[in-house]
C-alpha positions as CSV (number, residue, x, y, z in Angstrom):
1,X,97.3,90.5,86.3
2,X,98.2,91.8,82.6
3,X,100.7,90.9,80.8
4,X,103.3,92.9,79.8
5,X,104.6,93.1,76.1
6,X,107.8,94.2,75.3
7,X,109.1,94.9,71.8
8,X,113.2,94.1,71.8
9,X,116.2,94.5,69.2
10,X,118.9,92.1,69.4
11,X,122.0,94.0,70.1
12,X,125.0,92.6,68.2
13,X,128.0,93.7,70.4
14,X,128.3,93.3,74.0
15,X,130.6,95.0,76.1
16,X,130.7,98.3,78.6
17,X,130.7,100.5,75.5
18,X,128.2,99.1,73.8
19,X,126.2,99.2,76.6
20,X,127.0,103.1,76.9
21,X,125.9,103.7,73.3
22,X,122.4,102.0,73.9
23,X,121.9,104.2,76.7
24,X,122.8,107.6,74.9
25,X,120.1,106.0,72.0
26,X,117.5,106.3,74.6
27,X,117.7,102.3,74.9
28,X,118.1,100.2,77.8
29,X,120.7,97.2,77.2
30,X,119.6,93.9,78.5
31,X,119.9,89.9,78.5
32,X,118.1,87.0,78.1
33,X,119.2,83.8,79.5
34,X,118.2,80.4,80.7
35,X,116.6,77.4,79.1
36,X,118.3,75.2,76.5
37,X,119.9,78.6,74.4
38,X,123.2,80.7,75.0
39,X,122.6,84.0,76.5
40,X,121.5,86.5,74.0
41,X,121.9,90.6,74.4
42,X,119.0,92.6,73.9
43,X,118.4,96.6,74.2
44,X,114.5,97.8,75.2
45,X,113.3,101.4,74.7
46,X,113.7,103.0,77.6
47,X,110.1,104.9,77.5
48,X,108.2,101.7,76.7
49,X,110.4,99.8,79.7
50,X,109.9,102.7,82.4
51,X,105.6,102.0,81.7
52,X,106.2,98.4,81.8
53,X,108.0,99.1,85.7
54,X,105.0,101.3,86.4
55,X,102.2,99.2,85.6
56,X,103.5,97.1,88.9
57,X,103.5,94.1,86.5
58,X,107.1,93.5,85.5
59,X,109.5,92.4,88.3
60,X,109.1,89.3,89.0
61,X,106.3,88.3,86.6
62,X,105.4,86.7,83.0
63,X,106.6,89.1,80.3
64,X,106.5,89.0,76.8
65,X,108.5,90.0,74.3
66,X,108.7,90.4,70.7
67,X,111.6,90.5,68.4
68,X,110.9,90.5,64.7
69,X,107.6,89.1,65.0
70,X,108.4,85.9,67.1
71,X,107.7,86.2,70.4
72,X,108.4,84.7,73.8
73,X,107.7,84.1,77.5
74,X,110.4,85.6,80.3
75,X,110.7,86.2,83.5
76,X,112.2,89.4,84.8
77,X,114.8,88.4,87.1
78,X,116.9,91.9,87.8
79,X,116.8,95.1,86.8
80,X,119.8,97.3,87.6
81,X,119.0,101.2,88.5
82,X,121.5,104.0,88.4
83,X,122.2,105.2,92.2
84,X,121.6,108.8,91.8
85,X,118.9,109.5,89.1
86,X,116.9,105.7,89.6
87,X,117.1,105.2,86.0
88,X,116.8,101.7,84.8
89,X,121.0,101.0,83.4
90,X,119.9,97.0,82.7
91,X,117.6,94.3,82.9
92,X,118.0,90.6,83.0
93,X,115.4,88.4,81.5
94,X,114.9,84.4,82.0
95,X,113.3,82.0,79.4
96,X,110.2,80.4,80.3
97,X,107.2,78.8,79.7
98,X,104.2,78.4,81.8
99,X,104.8,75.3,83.4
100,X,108.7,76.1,84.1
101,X,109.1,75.9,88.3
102,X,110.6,79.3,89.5
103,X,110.8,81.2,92.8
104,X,110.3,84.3,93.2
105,X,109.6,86.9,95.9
106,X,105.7,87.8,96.3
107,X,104.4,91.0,98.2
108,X,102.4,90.7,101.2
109,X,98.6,92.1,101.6
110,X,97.9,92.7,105.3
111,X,94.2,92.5,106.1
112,X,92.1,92.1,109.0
113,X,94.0,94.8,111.2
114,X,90.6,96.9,111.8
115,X,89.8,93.2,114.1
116,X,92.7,92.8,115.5
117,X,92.0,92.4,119.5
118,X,96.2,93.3,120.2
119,X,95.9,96.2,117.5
120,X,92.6,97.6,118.8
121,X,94.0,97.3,122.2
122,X,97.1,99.3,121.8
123,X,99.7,96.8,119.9
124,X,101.5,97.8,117.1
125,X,102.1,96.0,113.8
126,X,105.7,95.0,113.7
127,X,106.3,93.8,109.5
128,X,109.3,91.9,109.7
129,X,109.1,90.4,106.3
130,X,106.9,92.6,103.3
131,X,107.3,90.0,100.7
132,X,107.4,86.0,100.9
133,X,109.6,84.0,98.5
134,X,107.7,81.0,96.6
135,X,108.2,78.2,94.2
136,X,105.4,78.0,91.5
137,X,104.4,77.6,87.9
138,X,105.8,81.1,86.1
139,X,102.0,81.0,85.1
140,X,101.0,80.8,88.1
141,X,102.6,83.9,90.0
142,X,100.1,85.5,92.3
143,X,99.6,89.1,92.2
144,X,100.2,89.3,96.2
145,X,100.0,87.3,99.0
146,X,96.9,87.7,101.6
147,X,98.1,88.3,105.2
148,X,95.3,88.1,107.4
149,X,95.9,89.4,111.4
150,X,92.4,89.3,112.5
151,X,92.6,86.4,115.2
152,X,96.3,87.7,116.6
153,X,96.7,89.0,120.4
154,X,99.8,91.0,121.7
155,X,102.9,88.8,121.9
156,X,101.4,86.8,118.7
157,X,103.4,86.1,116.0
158,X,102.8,84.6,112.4
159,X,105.6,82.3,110.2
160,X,105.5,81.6,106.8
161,X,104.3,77.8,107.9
162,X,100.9,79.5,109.0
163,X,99.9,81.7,105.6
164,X,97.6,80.7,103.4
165,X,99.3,80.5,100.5
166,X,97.5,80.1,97.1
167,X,96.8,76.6,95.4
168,X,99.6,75.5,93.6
169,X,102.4,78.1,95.4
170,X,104.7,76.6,97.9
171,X,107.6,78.8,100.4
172,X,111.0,78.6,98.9
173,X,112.2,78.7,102.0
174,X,112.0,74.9,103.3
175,X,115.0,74.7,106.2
176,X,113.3,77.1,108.4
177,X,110.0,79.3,109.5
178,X,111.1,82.9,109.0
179,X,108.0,85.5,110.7
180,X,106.2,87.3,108.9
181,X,105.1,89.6,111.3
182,X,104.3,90.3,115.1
183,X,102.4,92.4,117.2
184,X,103.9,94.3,120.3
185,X,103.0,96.0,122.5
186,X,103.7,100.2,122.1
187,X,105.9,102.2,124.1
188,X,103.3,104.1,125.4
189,X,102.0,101.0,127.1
190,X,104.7,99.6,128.4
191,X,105.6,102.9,129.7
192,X,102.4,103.3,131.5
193,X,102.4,99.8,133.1
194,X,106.5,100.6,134.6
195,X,104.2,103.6,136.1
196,X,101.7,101.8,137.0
197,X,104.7,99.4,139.1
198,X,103.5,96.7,137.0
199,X,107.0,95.9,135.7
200,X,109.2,93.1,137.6
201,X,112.1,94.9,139.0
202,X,113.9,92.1,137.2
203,X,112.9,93.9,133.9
204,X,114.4,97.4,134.7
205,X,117.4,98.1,132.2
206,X,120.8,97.0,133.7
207,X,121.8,100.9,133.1
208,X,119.2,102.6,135.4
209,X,120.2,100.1,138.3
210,X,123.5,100.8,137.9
211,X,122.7,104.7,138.2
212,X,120.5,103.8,140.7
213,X,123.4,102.4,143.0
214,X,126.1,105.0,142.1
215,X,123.6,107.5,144.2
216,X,122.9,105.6,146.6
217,X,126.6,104.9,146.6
218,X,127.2,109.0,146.5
Protein backbone atom coordinates (compact mmCIF):
# COMPACT_ATOMS: atom_id res chain seq x y z
CA UNK A 1 0.00 0.00 0.00
CA UNK A 2 1.35 3.84 -0.45
CA UNK A 3 1.35 6.12 1.82
CA UNK A 4 -0.52 9.00 1.70
CA UNK A 5 1.08 12.56 2.39
CA UNK A 6 -0.88 15.20 3.42
CA UNK A 7 0.29 18.83 3.65
CA UNK A 8 -1.89 20.66 6.72
CA UNK A 9 -2.20 24.31 8.25
CA UNK A 10 -2.99 24.61 11.75
CA UNK A 11 -6.19 26.45 12.08
CA UNK A 12 -6.20 28.92 14.99
CA UNK A 13 -9.99 29.25 15.80
CA UNK A 14 -12.35 26.45 16.23
CA UNK A 15 -15.90 26.78 16.21
CA UNK A 16 -19.02 26.32 13.52
CA UNK A 17 -17.96 29.51 11.78
CA UNK A 18 -14.67 28.94 11.49
CA UNK A 19 -15.35 25.80 10.17
CA UNK A 20 -17.66 27.54 7.52
CA UNK A 21 -14.98 29.98 6.44
CA UNK A 22 -12.35 27.02 5.72
CA UNK A 23 -14.86 25.55 3.61
CA UNK A 24 -15.72 28.68 1.41
CA UNK A 25 -11.44 28.84 1.20
CA UNK A 26 -11.65 25.68 -0.58
CA UNK A 27 -10.27 23.95 2.66
CA UNK A 28 -11.51 21.16 4.58
CA UNK A 29 -11.42 21.71 8.54
CA UNK A 30 -10.13 18.84 10.51
CA UNK A 31 -8.62 17.41 13.90
CA UNK A 32 -5.92 15.59 15.24
CA UNK A 33 -6.13 13.85 18.40
CA UNK A 34 -4.91 11.06 20.59
CA UNK A 35 -1.60 10.24 22.08
CA UNK A 36 0.07 12.22 24.94
CA UNK A 37 -1.00 15.99 23.18
CA UNK A 38 -4.39 18.11 23.37
CA UNK A 39 -6.49 17.95 20.32
CA UNK A 40 -5.19 20.24 17.72
CA UNK A 41 -7.44 21.85 14.59
CA UNK A 42 -6.24 21.48 11.32
CA UNK A 43 -7.82 22.54 7.72
CA UNK A 44 -6.54 20.27 4.45
CA UNK A 45 -6.99 21.45 0.82
CA UNK A 46 -9.87 20.07 -0.27
CA UNK A 47 -8.41 19.03 -3.89
CA UNK A 48 -5.23 17.39 -2.44
CA UNK A 49 -7.74 15.52 0.34
CA UNK A 50 -10.48 14.38 -2.43
CA UNK A 51 -7.06 12.43 -4.39
CA UNK A 52 -5.96 11.15 -1.05
CA UNK A 53 -9.95 9.46 -0.61
CA UNK A 54 -9.49 8.27 -4.20
CA UNK A 55 -6.32 6.59 -4.17
CA UNK A 56 -8.32 3.88 -1.77
CA UNK A 57 -5.48 4.52 0.65
CA UNK A 58 -6.80 6.95 3.32
CA UNK A 59 -9.65 5.55 5.60
CA UNK A 60 -8.57 3.64 7.83
CA UNK A 61 -4.79 3.58 7.05
CA UNK A 62 -1.18 5.15 7.92
CA UNK A 63 -1.21 8.86 6.70
CA UNK A 64 1.23 11.40 6.82
CA UNK A 65 1.15 14.67 7.28
CA UNK A 66 3.20 17.71 7.12
CA UNK A 67 2.92 20.96 8.77
CA UNK A 68 5.74 23.43 8.54
CA UNK A 69 8.21 20.90 7.63
CA UNK A 70 7.72 18.46 10.67
CA UNK A 71 5.89 15.71 9.92
CA UNK A 72 3.86 12.94 11.50
CA UNK A 73 2.14 9.52 11.48
CA UNK A 74 -2.06 9.37 11.77
CA UNK A 75 -4.59 7.40 11.43
CA UNK A 76 -7.75 8.49 9.65
CA UNK A 77 -10.49 7.66 11.93
CA UNK A 78 -13.69 9.66 10.34
CA UNK A 79 -14.42 11.58 7.70
CA UNK A 80 -17.73 13.40 7.73
CA UNK A 81 -19.52 13.90 4.04
CA UNK A 82 -22.21 16.36 3.27
CA UNK A 83 -25.62 14.34 2.62
CA UNK A 84 -26.52 15.71 -0.63
CA UNK A 85 -23.43 16.65 -2.76
CA UNK A 86 -20.88 13.72 -0.80
CA UNK A 87 -18.37 16.40 -0.27
CA UNK A 88 -15.94 15.76 2.48
CA UNK A 89 -17.31 18.74 5.50
CA UNK A 90 -14.47 17.05 8.13
CA UNK A 91 -11.95 14.66 8.88
CA UNK A 92 -10.65 13.28 12.13
CA UNK A 93 -7.16 12.19 12.44
CA UNK A 94 -5.38 9.98 15.38
CA UNK A 95 -1.72 10.13 16.40
CA UNK A 96 0.31 7.21 15.91
CA UNK A 97 3.24 5.48 15.42
CA UNK A 98 4.00 2.19 13.91
CA UNK A 99 3.88 0.00 16.71
CA UNK A 100 0.71 1.86 18.38
CA UNK A 101 -2.23 -1.20 18.64
CA UNK A 102 -5.43 -0.04 16.77
CA UNK A 103 -8.51 -1.59 15.27
CA UNK A 104 -9.86 -0.94 12.43
CA UNK A 105 -12.28 -2.25 9.86
CA UNK A 106 -10.57 -4.28 6.90
CA UNK A 107 -12.38 -5.13 3.43
CA UNK A 108 -12.98 -8.52 2.44
CA UNK A 109 -11.45 -10.18 -0.93
CA UNK A 110 -13.73 -13.18 -1.93
CA UNK A 111 -11.85 -15.78 -3.94
CA UNK A 112 -12.33 -19.19 -4.91
CA UNK A 113 -16.09 -18.80 -6.03
CA UNK A 114 -15.28 -20.20 -9.68
CA UNK A 115 -14.70 -23.80 -7.28
CA UNK A 116 -17.22 -23.49 -5.26
CA UNK A 117 -19.18 -27.10 -5.47
CA UNK A 118 -22.67 -25.02 -3.74
CA UNK A 119 -21.95 -22.04 -6.18
CA UNK A 120 -21.30 -24.15 -9.28
CA UNK A 121 -24.32 -26.11 -8.31
CA UNK A 122 -26.88 -23.44 -8.13
CA UNK A 123 -26.17 -21.61 -4.45
CA UNK A 124 -25.89 -18.18 -4.12
CA UNK A 125 -23.32 -16.12 -2.33
CA UNK A 126 -24.95 -14.55 0.65
CA UNK A 127 -22.15 -11.46 2.07
CA UNK A 128 -23.26 -10.87 5.36
CA UNK A 129 -20.30 -8.96 6.50
CA UNK A 130 -17.93 -6.98 3.55
CA UNK A 131 -15.39 -5.91 5.92
CA UNK A 132 -13.82 -7.56 9.19
CA UNK A 133 -12.77 -5.37 12.18
CA UNK A 134 -9.00 -6.17 13.52
CA UNK A 135 -6.54 -5.22 16.11
CA UNK A 136 -2.94 -4.72 14.70
CA UNK A 137 0.17 -2.66 14.54
CA UNK A 138 -1.00 0.81 12.61
CA UNK A 139 2.04 -0.37 10.47
CA UNK A 140 0.78 -3.32 9.92
CA UNK A 141 -2.79 -2.63 8.35
CA UNK A 142 -3.38 -5.07 5.52
CA UNK A 143 -4.63 -3.75 2.30
CA UNK A 144 -7.70 -6.45 2.36
CA UNK A 145 -8.54 -9.46 3.82
CA UNK A 146 -8.51 -12.89 1.63
CA UNK A 147 -11.86 -14.77 1.82
CA UNK A 148 -11.44 -17.90 0.28
CA UNK A 149 -15.03 -20.13 -0.57
CA UNK A 150 -13.56 -22.80 -2.57
CA UNK A 151 -14.17 -25.95 -0.12
CA UNK A 152 -17.88 -24.52 0.93
CA UNK A 153 -21.19 -26.65 0.01
CA UNK A 154 -24.83 -25.24 0.22
CA UNK A 155 -25.97 -24.70 3.78
CA UNK A 156 -22.10 -23.81 4.65
CA UNK A 157 -21.24 -21.04 6.42
CA UNK A 158 -17.88 -19.16 7.37
CA UNK A 159 -17.23 -17.03 10.91
CA UNK A 160 -14.55 -14.76 11.47
CA UNK A 161 -12.93 -17.79 13.85
CA UNK A 162 -12.28 -19.70 10.42
CA UNK A 163 -10.40 -16.76 8.20
CA UNK A 164 -7.13 -16.66 7.69
CA UNK A 165 -6.10 -13.70 8.91
CA UNK A 166 -2.64 -12.15 8.25
CA UNK A 167 0.39 -12.70 10.73
CA UNK A 168 0.35 -10.35 13.29
CA UNK A 169 -3.65 -9.19 12.80
CA UNK A 170 -6.08 -10.46 15.30
CA UNK A 171 -10.49 -10.04 15.19
CA UNK A 172 -11.53 -7.20 17.34
CA UNK A 173 -14.38 -8.77 17.90
CA UNK A 174 -13.44 -11.44 20.86
CA UNK A 175 -17.09 -12.23 22.72
CA UNK A 176 -18.55 -13.70 19.71
CA UNK A 177 -18.17 -15.41 16.00
CA UNK A 178 -20.06 -12.99 13.73
CA UNK A 179 -20.42 -14.86 9.75
CA UNK A 180 -18.88 -13.75 7.27
CA UNK A 181 -20.77 -15.22 4.71
CA UNK A 182 -23.09 -18.22 3.62
CA UNK A 183 -24.19 -19.97 0.77
CA UNK A 184 -27.93 -20.73 -0.02
CA UNK A 185 -29.57 -22.24 -2.00
CA UNK A 186 -31.53 -19.84 -4.94
CA UNK A 187 -35.01 -19.43 -5.29
CA UNK A 188 -35.17 -21.00 -8.42
CA UNK A 189 -34.13 -24.23 -6.69
CA UNK A 190 -36.09 -24.35 -4.01
CA UNK A 191 -38.89 -23.57 -6.13
CA UNK A 192 -38.21 -26.42 -8.37
CA UNK A 193 -37.75 -28.96 -5.60
CA UNK A 194 -41.60 -27.67 -3.86
CA UNK A 195 -42.48 -28.82 -7.70
CA UNK A 196 -40.70 -31.51 -7.73
CA UNK A 197 -42.94 -32.54 -4.12
CA UNK A 198 -39.62 -32.63 -2.58
CA UNK A 199 -40.63 -30.14 0.23
CA UNK A 200 -41.97 -31.53 3.65
CA UNK A 201 -45.53 -30.43 3.91
CA UNK A 202 -44.21 -29.19 7.28
CA UNK A 203 -42.19 -26.56 5.30
CA UNK A 204 -45.17 -24.96 3.39
CA UNK A 205 -45.75 -21.26 4.58
CA UNK A 206 -48.38 -21.07 7.46
CA UNK A 207 -50.21 -18.55 4.93
CA UNK A 208 -50.87 -20.93 1.94
CA UNK A 209 -52.29 -23.61 4.51
CA UNK A 210 -54.42 -21.34 5.84
CA UNK A 211 -55.76 -20.35 2.24
CA UNK A 212 -55.71 -23.80 1.69
CA UNK A 213 -58.35 -24.54 4.44
CA UNK A 214 -60.60 -21.42 3.93
CA UNK A 215 -61.52 -23.30 0.37
CA UNK A 216 -61.78 -26.26 1.46
CA UNK A 217 -63.84 -24.64 4.22
CA UNK A 218 -65.91 -22.65 1.25
Amino acid sequence: MSEVNLNVEVRDESGTGSARAARRAGLVPGVIYGGDLPPVGITIKYNELLKAINSGNFIGSMVQITHSGSSQKVLTKDIQFHPVSDMAMHVDLYRVNADSKIEVEVSISIVGEEDSPGLKGGGSLNVVRHSIEVACAAGNIPDEITVDVSALEIGDSLHISEINLPKGVKSAITDRDPTILTVIASRAAVEEDAEEGDVDPGEVPATAQTEGDESGDA
